[in-house]
C-alpha positions as CSV (number, residue, x, y, z in Angstrom):
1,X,17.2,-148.7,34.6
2,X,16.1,-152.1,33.9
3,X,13.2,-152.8,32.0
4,X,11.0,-155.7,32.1
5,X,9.1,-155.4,29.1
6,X,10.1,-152.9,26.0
7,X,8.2,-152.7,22.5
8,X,9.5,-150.6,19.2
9,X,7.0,-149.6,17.3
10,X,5.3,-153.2,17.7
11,X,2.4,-154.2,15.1
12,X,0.3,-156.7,13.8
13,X,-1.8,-156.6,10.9
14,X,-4.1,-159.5,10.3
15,X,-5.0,-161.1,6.4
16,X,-8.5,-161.7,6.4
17,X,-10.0,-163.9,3.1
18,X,-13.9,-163.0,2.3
19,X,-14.3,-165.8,-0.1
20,X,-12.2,-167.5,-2.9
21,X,-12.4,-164.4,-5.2
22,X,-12.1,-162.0,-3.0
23,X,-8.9,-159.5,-2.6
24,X,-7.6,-160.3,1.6
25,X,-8.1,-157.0,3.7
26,X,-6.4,-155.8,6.1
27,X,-7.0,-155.9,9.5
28,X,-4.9,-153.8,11.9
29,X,-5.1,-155.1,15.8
30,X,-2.0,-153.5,17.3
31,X,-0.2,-150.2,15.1
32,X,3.1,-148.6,16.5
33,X,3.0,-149.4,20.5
34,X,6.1,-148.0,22.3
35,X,5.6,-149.1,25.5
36,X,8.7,-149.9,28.6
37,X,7.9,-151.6,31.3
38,X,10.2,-151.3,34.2
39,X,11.1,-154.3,36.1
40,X,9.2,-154.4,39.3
41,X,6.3,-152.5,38.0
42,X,2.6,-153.8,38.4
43,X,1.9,-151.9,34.7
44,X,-1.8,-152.0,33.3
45,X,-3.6,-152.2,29.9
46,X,-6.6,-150.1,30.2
47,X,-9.0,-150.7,27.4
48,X,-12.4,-151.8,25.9
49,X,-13.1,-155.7,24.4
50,X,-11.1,-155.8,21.1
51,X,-8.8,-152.8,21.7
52,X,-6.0,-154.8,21.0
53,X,-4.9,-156.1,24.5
54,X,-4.9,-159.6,24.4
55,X,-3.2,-159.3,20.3
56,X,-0.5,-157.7,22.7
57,X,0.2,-160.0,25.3
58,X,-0.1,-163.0,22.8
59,X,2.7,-161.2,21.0
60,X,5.0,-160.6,24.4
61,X,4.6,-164.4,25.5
62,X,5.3,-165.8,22.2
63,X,2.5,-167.0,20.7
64,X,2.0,-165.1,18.1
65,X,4.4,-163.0,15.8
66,X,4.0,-159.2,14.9
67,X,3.7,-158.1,11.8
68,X,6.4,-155.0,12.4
69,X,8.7,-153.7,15.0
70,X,10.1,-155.8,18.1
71,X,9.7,-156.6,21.9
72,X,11.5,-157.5,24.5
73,X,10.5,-159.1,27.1
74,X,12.9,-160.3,30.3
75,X,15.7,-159.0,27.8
76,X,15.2,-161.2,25.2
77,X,13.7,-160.8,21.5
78,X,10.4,-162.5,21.6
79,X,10.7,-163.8,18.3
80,X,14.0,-164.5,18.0
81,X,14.6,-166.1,21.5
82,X,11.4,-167.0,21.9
83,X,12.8,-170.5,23.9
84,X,15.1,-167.8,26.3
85,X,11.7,-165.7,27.0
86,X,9.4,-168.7,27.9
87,X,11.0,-170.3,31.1
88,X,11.0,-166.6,33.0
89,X,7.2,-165.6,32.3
90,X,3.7,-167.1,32.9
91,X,0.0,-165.8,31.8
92,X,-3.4,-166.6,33.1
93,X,-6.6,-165.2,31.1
94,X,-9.6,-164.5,32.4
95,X,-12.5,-167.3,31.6
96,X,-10.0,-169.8,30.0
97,X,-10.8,-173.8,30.8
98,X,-9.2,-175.0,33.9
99,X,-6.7,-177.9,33.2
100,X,-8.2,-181.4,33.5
101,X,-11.9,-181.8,34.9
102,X,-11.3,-185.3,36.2
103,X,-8.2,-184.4,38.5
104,X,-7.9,-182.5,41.3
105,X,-7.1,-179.1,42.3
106,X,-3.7,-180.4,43.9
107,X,-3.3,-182.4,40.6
108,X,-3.6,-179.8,38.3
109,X,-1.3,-177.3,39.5
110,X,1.0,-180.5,40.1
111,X,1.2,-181.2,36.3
112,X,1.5,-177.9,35.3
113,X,4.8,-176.9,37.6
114,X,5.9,-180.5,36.4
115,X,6.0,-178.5,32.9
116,X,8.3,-176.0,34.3
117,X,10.8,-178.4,36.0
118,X,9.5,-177.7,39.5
119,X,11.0,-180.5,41.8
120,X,8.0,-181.8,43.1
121,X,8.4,-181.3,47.1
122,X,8.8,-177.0,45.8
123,X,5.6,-177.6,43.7
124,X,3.2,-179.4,46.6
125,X,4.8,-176.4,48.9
126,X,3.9,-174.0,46.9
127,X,0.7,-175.5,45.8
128,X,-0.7,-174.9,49.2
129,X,0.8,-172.2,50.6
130,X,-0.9,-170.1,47.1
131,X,-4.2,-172.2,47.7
132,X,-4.0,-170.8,51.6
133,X,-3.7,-167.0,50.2
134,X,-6.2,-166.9,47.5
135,X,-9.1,-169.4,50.0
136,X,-8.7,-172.8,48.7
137,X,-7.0,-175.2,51.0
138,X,-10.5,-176.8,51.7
139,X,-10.6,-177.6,48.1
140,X,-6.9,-178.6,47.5
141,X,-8.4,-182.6,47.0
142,X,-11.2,-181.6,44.8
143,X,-11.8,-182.5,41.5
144,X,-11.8,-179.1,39.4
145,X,-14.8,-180.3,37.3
146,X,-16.5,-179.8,40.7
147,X,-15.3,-176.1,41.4
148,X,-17.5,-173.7,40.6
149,X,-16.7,-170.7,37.9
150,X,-14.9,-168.5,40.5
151,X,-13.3,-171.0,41.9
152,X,-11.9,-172.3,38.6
153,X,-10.5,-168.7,37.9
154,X,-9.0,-168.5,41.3
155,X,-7.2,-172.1,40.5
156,X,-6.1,-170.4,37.0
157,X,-4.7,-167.4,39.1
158,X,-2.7,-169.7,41.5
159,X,-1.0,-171.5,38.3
160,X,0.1,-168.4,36.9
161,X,2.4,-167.4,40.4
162,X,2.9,-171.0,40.6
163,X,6.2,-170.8,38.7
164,X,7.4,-167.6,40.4
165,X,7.9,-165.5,37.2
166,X,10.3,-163.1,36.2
167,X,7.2,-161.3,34.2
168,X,3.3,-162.7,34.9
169,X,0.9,-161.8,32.4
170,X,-2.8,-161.6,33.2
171,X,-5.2,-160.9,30.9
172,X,-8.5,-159.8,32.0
173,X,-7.7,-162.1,35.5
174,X,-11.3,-161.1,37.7
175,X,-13.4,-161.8,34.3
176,X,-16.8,-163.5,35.7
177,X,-15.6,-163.2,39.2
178,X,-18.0,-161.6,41.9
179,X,-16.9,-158.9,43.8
180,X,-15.5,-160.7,46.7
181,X,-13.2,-163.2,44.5
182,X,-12.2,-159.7,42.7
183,X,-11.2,-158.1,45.5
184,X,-8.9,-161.3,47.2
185,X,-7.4,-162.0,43.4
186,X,-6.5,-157.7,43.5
187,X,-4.8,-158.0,46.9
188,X,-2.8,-161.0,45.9
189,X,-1.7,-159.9,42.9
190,X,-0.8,-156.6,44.9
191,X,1.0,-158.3,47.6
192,X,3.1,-160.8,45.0
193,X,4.6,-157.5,43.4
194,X,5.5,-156.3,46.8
195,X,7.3,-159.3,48.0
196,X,10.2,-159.2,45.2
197,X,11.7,-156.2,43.3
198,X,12.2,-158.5,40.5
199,X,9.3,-159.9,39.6
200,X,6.8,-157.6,37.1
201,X,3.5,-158.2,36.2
202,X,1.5,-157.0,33.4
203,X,-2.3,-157.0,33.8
204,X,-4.8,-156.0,30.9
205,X,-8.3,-154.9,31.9
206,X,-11.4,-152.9,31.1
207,X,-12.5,-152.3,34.6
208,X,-11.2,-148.6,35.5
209,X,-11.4,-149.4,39.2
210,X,-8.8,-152.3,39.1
211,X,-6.2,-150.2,37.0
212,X,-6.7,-147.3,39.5
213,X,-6.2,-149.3,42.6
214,X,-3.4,-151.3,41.5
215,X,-1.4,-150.2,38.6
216,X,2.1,-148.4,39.0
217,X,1.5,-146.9,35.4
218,X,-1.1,-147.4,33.2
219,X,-1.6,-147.4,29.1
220,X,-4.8,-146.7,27.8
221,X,-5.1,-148.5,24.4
222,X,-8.0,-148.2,21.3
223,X,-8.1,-149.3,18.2
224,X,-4.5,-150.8,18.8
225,X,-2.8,-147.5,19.7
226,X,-1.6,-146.5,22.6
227,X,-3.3,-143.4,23.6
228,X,-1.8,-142.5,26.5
229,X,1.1,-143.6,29.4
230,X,1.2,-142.6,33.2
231,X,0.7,-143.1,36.6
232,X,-3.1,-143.2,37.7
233,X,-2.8,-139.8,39.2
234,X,-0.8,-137.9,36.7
235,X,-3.6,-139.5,34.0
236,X,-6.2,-138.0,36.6
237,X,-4.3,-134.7,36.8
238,X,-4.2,-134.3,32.7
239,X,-8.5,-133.2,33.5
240,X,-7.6,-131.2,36.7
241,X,-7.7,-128.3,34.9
242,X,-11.3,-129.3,33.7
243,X,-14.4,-129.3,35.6
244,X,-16.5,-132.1,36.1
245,X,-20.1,-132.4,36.5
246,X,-22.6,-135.7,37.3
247,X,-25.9,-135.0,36.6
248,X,-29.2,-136.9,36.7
249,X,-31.7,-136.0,34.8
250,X,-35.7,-137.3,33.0
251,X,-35.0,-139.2,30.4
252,X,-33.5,-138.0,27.1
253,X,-32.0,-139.4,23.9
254,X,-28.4,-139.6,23.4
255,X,-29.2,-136.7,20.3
256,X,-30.3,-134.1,22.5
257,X,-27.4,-135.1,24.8
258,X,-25.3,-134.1,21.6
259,X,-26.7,-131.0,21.4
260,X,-25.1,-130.0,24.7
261,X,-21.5,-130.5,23.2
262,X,-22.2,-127.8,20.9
263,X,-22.5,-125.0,23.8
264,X,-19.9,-122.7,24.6
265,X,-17.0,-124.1,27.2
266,X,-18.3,-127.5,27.1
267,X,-15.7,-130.6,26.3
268,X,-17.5,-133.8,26.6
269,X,-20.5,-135.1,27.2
270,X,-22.0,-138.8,27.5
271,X,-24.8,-140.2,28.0
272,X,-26.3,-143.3,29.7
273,X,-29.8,-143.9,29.9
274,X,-31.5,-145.7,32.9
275,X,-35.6,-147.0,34.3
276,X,-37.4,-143.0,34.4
277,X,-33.8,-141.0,34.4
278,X,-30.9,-140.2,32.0
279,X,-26.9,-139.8,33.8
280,X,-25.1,-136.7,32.1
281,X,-21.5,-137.2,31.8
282,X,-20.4,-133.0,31.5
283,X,-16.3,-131.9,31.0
284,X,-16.7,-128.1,31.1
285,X,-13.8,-125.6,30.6
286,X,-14.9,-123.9,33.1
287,X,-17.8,-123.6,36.0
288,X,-19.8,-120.9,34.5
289,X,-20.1,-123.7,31.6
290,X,-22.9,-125.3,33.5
291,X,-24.9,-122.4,33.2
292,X,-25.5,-122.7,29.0
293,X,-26.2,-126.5,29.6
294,X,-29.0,-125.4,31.8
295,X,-30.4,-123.0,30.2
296,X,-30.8,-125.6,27.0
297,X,-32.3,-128.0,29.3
298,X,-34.6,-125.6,30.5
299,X,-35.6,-124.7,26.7
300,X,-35.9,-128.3,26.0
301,X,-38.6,-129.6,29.0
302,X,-35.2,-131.5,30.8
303,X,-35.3,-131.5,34.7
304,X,-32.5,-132.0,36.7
305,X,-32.8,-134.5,39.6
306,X,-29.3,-133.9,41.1
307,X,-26.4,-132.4,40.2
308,X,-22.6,-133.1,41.6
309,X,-19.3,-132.3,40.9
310,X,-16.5,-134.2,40.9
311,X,-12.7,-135.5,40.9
312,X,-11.9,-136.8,37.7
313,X,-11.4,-140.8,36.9
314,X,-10.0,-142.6,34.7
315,X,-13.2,-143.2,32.9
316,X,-12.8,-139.5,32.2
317,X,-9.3,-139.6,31.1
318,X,-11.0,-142.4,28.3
319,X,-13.6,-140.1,27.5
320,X,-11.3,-137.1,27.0
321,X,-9.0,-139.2,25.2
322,X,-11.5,-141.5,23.0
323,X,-14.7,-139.1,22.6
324,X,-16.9,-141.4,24.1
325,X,-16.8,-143.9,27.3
326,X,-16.0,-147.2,27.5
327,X,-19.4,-148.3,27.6
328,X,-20.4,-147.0,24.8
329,X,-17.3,-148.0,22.5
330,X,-18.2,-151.6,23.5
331,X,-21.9,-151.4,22.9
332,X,-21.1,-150.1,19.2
333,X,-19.4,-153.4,18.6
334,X,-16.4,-152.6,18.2
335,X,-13.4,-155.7,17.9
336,X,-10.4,-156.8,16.9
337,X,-12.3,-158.5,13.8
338,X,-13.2,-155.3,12.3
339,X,-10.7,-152.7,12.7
């Protein structure tokens, strides 16, 4: 089998100074990834702002060294054929500045496949038939400084396929798009991977929906470890033996949500609090489960305003794996900068 993308036991440890007299501390961003990537994949990153994602794909497009282990990427060393790995792979990031504001959109992209070698008759070709798919021929002759911030990304997004790469990395692509531009940038990068058995993209994210719907495999990463590997549905399937509950309740403190984790058959539970009601998050062993959490809310003055049960997610796969949701492990500010 060919693979794309394969890292051995990657890391990278950052030295960070506090002040001329201080000792530099460690800072680990990525520890022991084994990850393969098979070539035609659409393969995901699934995890929260500063879980080591973007460390990663800066390492596997050359920009920045590990500390430990190796990668390679197209089948070449990333370090030590770093000038082999560049010509067969792209990357776009989500929210990055858009090339030049004074030239056009036509410009732009222009310029950058002039970077590439990209005969310029291939280029102008390509330019529009990639500004037709993502909704931008009308804007092919305008000035990007003009383009609004959805726009800009979608621009970004057409540069990356521009150069028809062997491996695409996009990092956090639909960031600050609305939900329309999210779903047309989703189909394209859908339909790109379908045209060609070669080509294999690599997308990071922290929106569960987009790994779901368009991953092949998934990795969910934390703290720079990878936590788990998969397909969507065998990820799903790990909580099938679970039972899931949704429930809406009056409001309520995350402590007495705790309290519920100490019953008898329950897994998990989280917590998110909303205007007049509180959403319960339940993973039960069991069904009969539910009727201890009751019972305590009953004790405690808690009313339930609807109760449902449920498939599992891949929210839940992060809870189960992690302890707590996504949400929450980027509202406790966690990052890169303090691990």
């Amino acid at each position: 089998m060919n693979f794309a993308i394969v890292t051995d036991n990657l890391g990278r440890v950052y030295k960070i100074r506090g002040g001329k007299k201080t000792e530099p501390r460690e800072l680990v961003a990525l520890q022991d990834v084994q990850l393969q990537v098979k070539q035609g994949e659409l393969f995901g990153l699934l995890g929260p702002n500063g879980a080591g994602k973007t460390t990663l794909i800066k390492i596997l497009t050359t920009l920045l060294a590990p500390t430990m282990g190796q990668a390679t990427v197209a089948g070449y060393d990333v370090v030590r054929q770093a000038e082999k790995v560049r010509p067969r792979i792209n990357m776009v990031s989500g929210g990055e500045s858009s090339g030049y504001g004074l030239l056009t959109v036509r410009e732009n992209l222009w310029m950058f496949a002039q970077f590439y070698g990209i005969p310029s008759a291939v280029a102008n070709w390509r330019i529009r038939e990639l500004l037709k798919i993502v909704g931008m021929s009308d804007r092919i002759n305008t000035k990007s400084s003009d383009l609004s911030t959805g726009l800009r990304q979608k621009m970004n997004i057409v540069r990356g396929f521009l150069t028809d790469p062997e491996v695409l990395f996009l990092d956090e692509p639909t960031l600050g798009l609305d939900v329309g531009a999210s779903r047309d940038v989703r189909l394209f990068i859908r339909e790109w991977v379908n045209q060609d058995p070669r080509r294999t993209l690599l997308l990071t994210t922290h929106y569960m929906v987009e790994a779901d719907e368009l991953c092949d495999r998934v990795a969910i990463i934390n703290q720079g470890r990878v936590l788990a590997c998969d397909t969507p549905e065998s990820l799903k399937n790990r909580l099938q033996k679970e039972v899931l509950f949704r429930m809406q309740v009056s409001p309520l403190d995350s402590t007495q949500a705790d309290t519920f984790e100490s019953l008898p058959g329950v897994r998990k539970v989280t917590h998110r609090a909303f205007d007049g009601y509180a959403v319960l998050e339940l993973i039960l062993e069991q069904d009969d489960a539910l009727g201890s959490v009751v019972n305590l809310m009953t004790t405690q003055n808690i009313h339930i305003l609807n109760l449902q049960k449920r498939e599992p997610t891949l929210e839940d796969v992060f809870v189960d794996l992690v302890g707590r949701s996504m949400e929450e492990v980027e509202k406790s500010g966690y990052s890169e900068g303090n691990q």
